[in-house]
DORO-914920 format. One record per atom (N, C-alpha, C): residue number from 1; atom name; x, y, z; residue in three letters. Coordinates in nm, 3 decimals. Atoms other than C-alpha are relative to their C-alpha. Layout:
REM DORO-914920
SITE   k  a      px      py      pz   r
SITE NUM CA       X       Y       Z ala
...
***
This chain:
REM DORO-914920
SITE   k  a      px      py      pz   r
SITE   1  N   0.098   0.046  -0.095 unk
SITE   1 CA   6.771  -4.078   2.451 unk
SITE   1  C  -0.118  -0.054  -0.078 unk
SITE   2  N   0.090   0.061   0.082 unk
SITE   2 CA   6.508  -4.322   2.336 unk
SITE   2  C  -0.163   0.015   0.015 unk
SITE   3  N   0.118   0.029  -0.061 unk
SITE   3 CA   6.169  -4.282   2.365 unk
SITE   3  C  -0.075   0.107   0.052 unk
SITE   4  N   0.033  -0.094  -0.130 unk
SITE   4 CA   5.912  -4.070   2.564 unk
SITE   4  C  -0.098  -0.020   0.098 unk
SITE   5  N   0.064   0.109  -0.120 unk
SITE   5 CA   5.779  -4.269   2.849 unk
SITE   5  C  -0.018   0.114   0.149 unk
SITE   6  N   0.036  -0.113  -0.068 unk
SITE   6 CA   5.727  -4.122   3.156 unk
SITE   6  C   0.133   0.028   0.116 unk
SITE   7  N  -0.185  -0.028  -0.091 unk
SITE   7 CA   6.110  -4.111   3.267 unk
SITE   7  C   0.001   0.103  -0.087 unk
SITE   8  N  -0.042  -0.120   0.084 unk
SITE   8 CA   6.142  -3.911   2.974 unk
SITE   8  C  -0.049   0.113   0.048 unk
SITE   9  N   0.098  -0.106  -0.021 unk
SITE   9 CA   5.869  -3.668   3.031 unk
SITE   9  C   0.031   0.026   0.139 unk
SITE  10  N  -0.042   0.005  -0.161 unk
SITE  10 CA   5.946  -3.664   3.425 unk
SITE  10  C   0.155   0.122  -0.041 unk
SITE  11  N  -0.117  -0.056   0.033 unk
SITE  11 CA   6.292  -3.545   3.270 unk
SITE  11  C   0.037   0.133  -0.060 unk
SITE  12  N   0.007  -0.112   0.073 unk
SITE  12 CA   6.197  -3.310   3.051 unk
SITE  12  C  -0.101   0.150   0.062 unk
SITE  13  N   0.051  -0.059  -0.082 unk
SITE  13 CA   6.003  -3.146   3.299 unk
SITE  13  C   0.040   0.057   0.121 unk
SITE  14  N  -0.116   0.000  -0.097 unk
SITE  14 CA   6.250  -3.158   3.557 unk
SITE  14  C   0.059   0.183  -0.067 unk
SITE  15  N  -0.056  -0.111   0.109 unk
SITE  15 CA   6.449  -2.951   3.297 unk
SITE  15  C  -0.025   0.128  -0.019 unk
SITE  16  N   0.015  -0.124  -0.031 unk
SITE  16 CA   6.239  -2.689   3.232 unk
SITE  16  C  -0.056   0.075   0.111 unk
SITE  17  N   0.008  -0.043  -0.159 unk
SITE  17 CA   6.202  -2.622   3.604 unk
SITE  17  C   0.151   0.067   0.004 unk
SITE  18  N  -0.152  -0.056  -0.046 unk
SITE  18 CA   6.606  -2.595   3.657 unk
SITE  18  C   0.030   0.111  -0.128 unk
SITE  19  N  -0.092  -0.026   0.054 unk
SITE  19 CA   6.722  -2.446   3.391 unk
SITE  19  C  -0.045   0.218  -0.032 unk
SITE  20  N   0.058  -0.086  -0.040 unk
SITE  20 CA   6.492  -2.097   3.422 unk
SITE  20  C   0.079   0.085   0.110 unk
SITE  21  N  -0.066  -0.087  -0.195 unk
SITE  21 CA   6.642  -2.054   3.782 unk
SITE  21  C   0.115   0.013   0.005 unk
SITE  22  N  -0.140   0.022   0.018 unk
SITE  22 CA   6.987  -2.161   3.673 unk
SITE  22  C   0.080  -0.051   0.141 unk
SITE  23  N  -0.077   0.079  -0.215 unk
SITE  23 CA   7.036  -2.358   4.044 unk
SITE  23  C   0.120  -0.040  -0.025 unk
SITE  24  N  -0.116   0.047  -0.021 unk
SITE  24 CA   7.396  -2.353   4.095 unk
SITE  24  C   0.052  -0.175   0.052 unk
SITE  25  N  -0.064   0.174  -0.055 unk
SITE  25 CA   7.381  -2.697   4.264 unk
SITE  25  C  -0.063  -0.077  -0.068 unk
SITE  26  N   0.065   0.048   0.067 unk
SITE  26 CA   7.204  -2.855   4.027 unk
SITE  26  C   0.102  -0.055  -0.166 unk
SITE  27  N  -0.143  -0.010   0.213 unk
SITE  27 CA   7.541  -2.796   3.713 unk
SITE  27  C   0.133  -0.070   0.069 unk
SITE  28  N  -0.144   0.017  -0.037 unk
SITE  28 CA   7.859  -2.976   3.721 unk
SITE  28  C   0.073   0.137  -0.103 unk
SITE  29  N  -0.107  -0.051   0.084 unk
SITE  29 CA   8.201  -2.786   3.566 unk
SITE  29  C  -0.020   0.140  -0.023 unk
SITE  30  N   0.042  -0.097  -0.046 unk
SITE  30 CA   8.070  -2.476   3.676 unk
SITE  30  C   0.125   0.091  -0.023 unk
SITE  31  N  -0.097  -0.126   0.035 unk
SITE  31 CA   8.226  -2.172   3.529 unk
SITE  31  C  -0.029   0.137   0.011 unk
SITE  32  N   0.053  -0.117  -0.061 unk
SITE  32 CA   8.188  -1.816   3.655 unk
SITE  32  C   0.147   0.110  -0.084 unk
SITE  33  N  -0.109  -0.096   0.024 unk
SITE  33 CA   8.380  -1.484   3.504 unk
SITE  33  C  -0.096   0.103  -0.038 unk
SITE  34  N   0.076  -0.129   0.054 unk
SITE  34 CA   8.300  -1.133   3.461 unk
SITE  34  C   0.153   0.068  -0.109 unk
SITE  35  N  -0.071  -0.061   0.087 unk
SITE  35 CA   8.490  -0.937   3.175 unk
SITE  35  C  -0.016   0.095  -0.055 unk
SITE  36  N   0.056  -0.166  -0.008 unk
SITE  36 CA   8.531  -0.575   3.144 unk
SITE  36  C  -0.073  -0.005  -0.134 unk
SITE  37  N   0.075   0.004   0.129 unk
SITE  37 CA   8.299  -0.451   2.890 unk
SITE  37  C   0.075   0.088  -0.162 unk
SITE  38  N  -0.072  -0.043   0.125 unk
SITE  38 CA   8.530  -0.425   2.603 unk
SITE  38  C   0.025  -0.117  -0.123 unk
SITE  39  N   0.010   0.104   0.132 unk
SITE  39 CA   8.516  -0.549   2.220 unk
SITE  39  C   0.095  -0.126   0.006 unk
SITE  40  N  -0.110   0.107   0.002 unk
SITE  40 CA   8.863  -0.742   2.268 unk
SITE  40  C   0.000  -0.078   0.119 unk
SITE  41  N   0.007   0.110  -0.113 unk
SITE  41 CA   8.772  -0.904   2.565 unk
SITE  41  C  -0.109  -0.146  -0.022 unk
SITE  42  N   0.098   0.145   0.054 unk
SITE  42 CA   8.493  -1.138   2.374 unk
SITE  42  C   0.063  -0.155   0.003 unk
SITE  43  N  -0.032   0.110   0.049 unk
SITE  43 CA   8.674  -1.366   2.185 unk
SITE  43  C   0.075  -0.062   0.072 unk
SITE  44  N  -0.113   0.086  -0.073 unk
SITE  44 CA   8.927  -1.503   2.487 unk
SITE  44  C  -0.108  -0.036   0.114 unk
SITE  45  N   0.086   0.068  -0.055 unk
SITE  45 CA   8.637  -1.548   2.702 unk
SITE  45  C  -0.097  -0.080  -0.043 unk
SITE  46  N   0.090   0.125   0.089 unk
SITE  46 CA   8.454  -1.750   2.422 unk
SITE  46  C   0.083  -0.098   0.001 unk
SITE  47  N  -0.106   0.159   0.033 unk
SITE  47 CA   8.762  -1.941   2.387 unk
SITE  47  C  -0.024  -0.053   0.170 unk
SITE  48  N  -0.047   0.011  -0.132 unk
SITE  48 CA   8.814  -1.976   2.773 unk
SITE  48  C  -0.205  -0.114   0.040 unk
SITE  49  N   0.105   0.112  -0.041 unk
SITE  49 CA   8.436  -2.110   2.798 unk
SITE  49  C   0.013  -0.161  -0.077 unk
SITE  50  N  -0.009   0.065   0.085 unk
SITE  50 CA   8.449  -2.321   2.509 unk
SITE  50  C   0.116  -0.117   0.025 unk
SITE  51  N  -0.060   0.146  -0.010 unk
SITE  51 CA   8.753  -2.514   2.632 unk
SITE  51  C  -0.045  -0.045   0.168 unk
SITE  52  N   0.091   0.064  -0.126 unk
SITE  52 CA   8.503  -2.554   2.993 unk
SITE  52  C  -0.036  -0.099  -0.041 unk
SITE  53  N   0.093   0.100   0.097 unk
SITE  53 CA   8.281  -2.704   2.736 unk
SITE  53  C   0.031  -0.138  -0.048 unk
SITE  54  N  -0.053   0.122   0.044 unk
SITE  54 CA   8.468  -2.937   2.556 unk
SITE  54  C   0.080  -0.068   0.136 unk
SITE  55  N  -0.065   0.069  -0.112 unk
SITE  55 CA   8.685  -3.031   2.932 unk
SITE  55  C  -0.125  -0.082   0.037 unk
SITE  56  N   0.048   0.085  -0.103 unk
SITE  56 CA   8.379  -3.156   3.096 unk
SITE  56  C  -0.134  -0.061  -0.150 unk
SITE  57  N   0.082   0.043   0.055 unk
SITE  57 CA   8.183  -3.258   2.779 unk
SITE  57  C  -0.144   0.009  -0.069 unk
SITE  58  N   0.160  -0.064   0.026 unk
SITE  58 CA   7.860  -3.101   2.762 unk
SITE  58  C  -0.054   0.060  -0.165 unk
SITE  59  N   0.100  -0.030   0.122 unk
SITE  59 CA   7.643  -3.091   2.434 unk
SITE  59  C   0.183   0.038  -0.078 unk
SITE  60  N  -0.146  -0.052   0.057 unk
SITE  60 CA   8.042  -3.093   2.277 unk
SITE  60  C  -0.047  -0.036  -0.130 unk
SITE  61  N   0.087  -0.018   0.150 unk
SITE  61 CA   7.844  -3.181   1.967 unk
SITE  61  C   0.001   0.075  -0.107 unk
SITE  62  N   0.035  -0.082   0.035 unk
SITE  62 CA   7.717  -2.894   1.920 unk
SITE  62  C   0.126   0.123   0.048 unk
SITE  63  N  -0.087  -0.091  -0.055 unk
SITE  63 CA   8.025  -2.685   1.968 unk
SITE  63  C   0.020   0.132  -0.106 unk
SITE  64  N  -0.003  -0.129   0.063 unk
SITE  64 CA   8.027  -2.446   1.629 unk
SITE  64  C  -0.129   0.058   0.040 unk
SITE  65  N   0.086  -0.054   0.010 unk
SITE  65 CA   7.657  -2.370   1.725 unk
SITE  65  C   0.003   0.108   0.183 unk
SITE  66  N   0.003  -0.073  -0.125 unk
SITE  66 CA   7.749  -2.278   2.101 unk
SITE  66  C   0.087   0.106  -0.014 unk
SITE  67  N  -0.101  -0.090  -0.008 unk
SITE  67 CA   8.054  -2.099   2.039 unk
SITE  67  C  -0.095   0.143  -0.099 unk
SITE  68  N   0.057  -0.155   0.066 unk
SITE  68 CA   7.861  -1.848   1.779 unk
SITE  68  C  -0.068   0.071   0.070 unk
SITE  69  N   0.090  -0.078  -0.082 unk
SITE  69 CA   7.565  -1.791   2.008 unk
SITE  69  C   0.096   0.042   0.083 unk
SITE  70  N  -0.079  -0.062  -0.082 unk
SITE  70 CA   7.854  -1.704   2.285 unk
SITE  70  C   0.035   0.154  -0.050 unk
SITE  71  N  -0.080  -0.137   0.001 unk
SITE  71 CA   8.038  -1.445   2.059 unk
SITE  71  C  -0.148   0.099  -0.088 unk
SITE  72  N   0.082  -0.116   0.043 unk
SITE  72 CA   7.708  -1.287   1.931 unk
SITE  72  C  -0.073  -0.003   0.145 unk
SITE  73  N   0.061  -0.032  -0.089 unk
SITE  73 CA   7.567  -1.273   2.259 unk
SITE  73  C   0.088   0.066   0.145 unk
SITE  74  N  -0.054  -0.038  -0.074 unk
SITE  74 CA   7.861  -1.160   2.451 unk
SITE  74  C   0.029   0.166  -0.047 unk
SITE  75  N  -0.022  -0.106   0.130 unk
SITE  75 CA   7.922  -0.934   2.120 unk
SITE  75  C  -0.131   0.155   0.080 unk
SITE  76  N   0.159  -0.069  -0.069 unk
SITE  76 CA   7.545  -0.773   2.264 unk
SITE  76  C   0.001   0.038   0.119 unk
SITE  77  N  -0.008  -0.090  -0.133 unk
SITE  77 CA   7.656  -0.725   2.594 unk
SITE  77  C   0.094   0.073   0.036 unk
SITE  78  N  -0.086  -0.104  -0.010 unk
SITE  78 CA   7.942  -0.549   2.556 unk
SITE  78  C  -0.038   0.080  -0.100 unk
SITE  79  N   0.049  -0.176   0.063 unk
SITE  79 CA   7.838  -0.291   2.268 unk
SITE  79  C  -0.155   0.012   0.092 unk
SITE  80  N   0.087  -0.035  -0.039 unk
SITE  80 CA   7.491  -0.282   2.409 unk
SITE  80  C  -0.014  -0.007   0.170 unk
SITE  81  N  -0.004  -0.035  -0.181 unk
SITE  81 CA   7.496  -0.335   2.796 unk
SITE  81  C   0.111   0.026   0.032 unk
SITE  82  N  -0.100  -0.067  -0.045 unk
SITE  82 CA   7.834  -0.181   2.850 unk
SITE  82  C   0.044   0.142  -0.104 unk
SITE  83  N  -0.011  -0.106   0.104 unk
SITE  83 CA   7.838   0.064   2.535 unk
SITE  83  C   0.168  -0.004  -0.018 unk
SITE  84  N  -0.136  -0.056  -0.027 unk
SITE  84 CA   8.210  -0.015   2.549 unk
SITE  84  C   0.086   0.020   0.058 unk
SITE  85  N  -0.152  -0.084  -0.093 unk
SITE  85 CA   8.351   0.075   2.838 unk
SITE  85  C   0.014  -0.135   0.073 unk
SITE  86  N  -0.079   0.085  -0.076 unk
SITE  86 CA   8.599  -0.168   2.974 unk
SITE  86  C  -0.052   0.003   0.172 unk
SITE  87  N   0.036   0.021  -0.145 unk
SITE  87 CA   8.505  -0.003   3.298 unk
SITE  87  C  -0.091  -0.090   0.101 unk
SITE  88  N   0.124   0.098  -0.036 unk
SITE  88 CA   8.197  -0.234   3.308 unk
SITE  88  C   0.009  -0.112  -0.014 unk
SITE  89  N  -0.008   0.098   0.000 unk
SITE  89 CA   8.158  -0.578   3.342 unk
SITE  89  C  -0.138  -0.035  -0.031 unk
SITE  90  N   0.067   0.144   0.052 unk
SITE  90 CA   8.002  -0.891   3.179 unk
SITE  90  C  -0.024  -0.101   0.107 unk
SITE  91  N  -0.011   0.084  -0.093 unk
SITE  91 CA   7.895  -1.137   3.420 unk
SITE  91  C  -0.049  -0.154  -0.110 unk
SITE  92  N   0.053   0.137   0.037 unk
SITE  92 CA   7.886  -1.503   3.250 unk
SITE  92  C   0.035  -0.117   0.102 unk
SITE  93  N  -0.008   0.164  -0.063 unk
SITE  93 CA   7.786  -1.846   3.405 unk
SITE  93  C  -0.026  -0.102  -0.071 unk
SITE  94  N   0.004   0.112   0.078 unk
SITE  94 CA   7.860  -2.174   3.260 unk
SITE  94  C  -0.109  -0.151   0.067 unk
SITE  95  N   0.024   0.116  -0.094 unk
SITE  95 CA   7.691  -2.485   3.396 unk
SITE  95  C  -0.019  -0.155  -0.080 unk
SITE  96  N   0.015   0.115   0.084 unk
SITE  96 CA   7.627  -2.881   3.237 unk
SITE  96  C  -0.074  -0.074   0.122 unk
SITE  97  N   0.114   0.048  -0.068 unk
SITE  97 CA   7.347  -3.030   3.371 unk
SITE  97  C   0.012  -0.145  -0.070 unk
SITE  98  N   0.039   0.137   0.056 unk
SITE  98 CA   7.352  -3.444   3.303 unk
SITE  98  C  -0.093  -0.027  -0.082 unk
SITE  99  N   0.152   0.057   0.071 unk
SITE  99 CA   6.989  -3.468   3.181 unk
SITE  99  C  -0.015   0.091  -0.063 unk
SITE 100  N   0.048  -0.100   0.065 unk
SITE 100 CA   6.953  -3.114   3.045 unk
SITE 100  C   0.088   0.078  -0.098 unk
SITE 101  N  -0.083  -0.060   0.057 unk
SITE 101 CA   7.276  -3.010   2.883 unk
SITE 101  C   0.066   0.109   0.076 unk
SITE 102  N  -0.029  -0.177  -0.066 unk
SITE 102 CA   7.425  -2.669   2.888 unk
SITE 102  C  -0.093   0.126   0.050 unk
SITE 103  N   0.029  -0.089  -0.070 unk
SITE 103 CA   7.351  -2.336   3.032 unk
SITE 103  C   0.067   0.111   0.045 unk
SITE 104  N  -0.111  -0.153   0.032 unk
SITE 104 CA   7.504  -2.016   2.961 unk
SITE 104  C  -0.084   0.100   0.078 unk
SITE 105  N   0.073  -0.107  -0.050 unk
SITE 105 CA   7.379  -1.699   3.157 unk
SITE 105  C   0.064   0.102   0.027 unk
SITE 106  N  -0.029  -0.126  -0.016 unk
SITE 106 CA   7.509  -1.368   3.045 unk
SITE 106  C  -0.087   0.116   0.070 unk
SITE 107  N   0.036  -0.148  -0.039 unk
SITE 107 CA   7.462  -1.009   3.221 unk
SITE 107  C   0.058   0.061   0.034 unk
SITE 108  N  -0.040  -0.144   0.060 unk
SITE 108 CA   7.512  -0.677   3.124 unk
SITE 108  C  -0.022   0.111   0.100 unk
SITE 109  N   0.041  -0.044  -0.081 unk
SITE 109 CA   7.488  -0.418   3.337 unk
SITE 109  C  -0.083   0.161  -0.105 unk
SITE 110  N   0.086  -0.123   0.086 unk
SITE 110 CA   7.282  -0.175   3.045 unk
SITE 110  C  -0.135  -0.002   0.020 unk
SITE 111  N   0.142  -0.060  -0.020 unk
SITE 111 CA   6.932  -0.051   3.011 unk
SITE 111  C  -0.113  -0.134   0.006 unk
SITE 112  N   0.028   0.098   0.034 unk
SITE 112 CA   6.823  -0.363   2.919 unk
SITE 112  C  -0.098   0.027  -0.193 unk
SITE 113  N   0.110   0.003   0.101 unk
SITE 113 CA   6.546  -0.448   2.617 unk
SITE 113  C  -0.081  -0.073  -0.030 unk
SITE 114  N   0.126   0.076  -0.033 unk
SITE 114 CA   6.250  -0.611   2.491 unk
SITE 114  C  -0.002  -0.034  -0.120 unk
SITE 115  N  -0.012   0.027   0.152 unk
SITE 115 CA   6.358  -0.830   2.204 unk
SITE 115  C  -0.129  -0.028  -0.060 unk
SITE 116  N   0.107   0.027   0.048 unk
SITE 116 CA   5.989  -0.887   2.116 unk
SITE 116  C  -0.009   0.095  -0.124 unk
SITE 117  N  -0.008  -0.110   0.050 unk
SITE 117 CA   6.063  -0.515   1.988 unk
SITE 117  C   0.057  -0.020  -0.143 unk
SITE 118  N  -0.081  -0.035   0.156 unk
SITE 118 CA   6.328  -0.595   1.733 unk
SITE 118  C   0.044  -0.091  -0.105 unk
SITE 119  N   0.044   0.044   0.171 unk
SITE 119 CA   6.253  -0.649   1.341 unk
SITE 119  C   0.078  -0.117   0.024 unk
SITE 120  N  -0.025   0.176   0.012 unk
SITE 120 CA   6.290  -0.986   1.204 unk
SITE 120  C   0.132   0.043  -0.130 unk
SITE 121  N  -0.138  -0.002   0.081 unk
SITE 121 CA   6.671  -0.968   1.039 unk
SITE 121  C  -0.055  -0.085  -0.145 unk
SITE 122  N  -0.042   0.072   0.132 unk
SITE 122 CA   6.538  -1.193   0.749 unk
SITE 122  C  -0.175   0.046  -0.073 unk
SITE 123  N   0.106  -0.029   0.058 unk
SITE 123 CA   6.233  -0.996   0.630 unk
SITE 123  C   0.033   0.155  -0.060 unk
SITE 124  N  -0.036  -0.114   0.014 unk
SITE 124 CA   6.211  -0.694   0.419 unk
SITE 124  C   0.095   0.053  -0.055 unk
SITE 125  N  -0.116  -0.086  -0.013 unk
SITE 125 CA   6.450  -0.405   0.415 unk
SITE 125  C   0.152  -0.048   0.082 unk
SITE 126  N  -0.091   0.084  -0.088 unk
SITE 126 CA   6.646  -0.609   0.697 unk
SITE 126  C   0.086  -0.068  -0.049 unk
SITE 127  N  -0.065   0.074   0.031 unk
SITE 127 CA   6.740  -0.826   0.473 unk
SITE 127  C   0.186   0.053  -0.085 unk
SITE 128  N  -0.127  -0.085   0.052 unk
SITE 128 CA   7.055  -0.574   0.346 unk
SITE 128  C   0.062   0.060   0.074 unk
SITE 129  N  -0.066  -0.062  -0.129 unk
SITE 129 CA   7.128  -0.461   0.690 unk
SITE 129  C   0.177  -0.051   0.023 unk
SITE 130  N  -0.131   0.034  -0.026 unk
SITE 130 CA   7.489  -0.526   0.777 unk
SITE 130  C  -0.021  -0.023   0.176 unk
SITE 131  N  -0.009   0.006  -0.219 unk
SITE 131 CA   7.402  -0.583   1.181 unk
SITE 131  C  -0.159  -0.034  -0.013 unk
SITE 132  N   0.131   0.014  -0.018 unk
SITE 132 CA   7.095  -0.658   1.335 unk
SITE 132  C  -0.043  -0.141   0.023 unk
SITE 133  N   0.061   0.148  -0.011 unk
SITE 133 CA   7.096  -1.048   1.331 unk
SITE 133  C   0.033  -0.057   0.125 unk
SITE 134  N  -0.047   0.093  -0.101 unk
SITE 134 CA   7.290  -1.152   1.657 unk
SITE 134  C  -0.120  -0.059   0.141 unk
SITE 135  N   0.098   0.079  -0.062 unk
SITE 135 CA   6.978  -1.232   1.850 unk
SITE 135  C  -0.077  -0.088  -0.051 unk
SITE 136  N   0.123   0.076   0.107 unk
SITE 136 CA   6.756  -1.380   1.565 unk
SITE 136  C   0.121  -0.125   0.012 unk
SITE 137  N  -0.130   0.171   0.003 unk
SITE 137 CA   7.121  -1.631   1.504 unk
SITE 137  C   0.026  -0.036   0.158 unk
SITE 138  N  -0.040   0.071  -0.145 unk
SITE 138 CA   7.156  -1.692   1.915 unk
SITE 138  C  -0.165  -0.100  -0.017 unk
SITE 139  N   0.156   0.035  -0.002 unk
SITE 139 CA   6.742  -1.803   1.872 unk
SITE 139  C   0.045  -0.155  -0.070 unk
SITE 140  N  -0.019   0.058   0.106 unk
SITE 140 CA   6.828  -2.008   1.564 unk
SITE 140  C   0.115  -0.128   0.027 unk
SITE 141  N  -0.097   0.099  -0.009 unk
SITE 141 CA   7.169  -2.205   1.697 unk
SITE 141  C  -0.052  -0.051   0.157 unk
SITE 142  N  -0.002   0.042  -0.100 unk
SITE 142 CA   7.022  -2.264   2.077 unk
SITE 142  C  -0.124  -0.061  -0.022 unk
SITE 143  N   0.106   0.121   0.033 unk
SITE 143 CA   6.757  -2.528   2.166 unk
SITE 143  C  -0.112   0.092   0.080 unk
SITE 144  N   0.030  -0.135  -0.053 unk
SITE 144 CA   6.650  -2.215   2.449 unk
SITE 144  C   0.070   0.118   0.001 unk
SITE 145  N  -0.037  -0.140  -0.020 unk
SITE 145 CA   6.657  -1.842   2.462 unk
SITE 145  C  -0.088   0.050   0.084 unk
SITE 146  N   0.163  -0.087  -0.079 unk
SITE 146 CA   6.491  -1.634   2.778 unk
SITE 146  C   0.127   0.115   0.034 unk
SITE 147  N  -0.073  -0.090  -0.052 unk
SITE 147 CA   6.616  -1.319   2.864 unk
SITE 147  C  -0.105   0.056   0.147 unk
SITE 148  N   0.055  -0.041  -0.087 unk
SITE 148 CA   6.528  -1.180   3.223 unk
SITE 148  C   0.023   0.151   0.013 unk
SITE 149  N  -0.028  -0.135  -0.089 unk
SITE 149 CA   6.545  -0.878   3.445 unk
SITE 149  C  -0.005   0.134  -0.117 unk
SITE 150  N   0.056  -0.123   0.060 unk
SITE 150 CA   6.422  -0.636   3.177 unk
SITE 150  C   0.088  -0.010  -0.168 unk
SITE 151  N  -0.109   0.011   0.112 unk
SITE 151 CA   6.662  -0.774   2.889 unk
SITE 151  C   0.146   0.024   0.030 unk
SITE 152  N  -0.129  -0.010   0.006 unk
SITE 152 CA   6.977  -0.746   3.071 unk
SITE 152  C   0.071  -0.157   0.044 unk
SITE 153  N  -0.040   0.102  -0.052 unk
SITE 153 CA   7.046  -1.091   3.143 unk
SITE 153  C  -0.106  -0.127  -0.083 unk
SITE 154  N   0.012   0.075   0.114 unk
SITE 154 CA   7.037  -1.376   2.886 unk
SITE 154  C   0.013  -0.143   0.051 unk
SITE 155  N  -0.061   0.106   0.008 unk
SITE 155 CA   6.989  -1.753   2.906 unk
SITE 155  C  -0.027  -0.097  -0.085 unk
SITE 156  N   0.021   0.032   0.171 unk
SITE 156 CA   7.050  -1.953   2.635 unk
SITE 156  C   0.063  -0.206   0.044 unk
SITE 157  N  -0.024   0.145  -0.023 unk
SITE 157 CA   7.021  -2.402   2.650 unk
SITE 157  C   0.061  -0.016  -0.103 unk
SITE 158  N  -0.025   0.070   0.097 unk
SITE 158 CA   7.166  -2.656   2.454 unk
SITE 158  C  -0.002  -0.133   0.055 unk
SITE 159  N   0.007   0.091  -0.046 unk
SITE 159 CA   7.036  -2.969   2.503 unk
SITE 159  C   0.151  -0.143  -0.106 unk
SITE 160  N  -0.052   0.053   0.068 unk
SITE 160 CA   7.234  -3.296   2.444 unk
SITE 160  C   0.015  -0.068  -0.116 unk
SITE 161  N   0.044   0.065   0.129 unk
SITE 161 CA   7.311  -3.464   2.099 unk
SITE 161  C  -0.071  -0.089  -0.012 unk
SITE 162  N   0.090   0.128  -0.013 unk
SITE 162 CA   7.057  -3.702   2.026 unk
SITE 162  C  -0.153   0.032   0.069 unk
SITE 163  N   0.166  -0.019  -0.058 unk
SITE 163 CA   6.777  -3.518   2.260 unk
SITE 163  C  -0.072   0.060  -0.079 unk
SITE 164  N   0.111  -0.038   0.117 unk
SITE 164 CA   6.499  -3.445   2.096 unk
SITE 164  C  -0.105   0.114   0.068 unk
SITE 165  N   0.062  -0.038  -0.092 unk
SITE 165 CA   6.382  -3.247   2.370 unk
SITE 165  C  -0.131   0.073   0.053 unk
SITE 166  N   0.112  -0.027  -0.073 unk
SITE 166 CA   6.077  -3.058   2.509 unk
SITE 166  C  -0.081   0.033  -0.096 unk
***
């Protein structure tokens, strides 16, 4: 997209209006699944989004940077908002917005948290940790990160290749 005129800006404003609220009518290729909260259930629902992604096109660009944030952020809601148990469910929504890209929106049904709270993975003592980075790397590969409802519910943009965006 060329430029930032006042289509642009109109656009980019637009944007971060929808993509906050996650308005169902607002996304094509709309993908919905919940998945019990168990370790081996990640990686077939990363794949299973991922070929949403690439079917209808969206930010397909950027596809090693979406797929990681997926399995470290799905990774986070099943050990941490399900602790594990299959019995619980993952709720993810997919969406592809024309002007704004993607729009992922995991939730967990755990305590939630308040990533403001936790250490910076690349400072320090941190830096020898074996764990500890999958939110700092979802931050790092998405263009947005907001988490709501107390930290149990994650949404993470990716605008399209070429935008330069907000």
């Amino acid at each position: 997209m060329s430029g930032k005129g006042g289509n642009e800006d109109a656009r980019v404003s637009r944007c971060a209006e929808i993509i906050p609220g996650a308005d169902l009518g607002e996304f094509e290729g709309l993908l919905e699944l919940r998945i019990p909260g168990a370790v081996e259930e990640v990686a077939p629902a990363v794949e299973r989004v991922m070929a949403q992604v690439r079917n209808i096109g969206c930010a397909q660009d950027h596809g090693f940077e979406i797929e990681v944030a997926l399995l470290e952020a799905l990774g986070n809601a099943v050990e941490h908002g399900c602790g594990g148990d299959a019995s619980k469910e993952v709720e993810v929504w997919v969406g592809c917005h024309d002007d704004c890209g993607l729009v992922v929106v995991i939730r967990d049904p755990g305590p939630g948290f308040d990533p403001a709270l936790l250490p910076s993975p690349v400072e320090g003592e941190n830096l020898f940790r074996t764990h500890g980075r999958g939110v700092w790397l979802i931050n790092q590969l998405m263009d947005s990160v907001q988490y709501a409802n107390g930290g149990t519910e994650l949404r993470m943009h990716k605008r399209p290749k070429g935008d330069s965006g907000d």
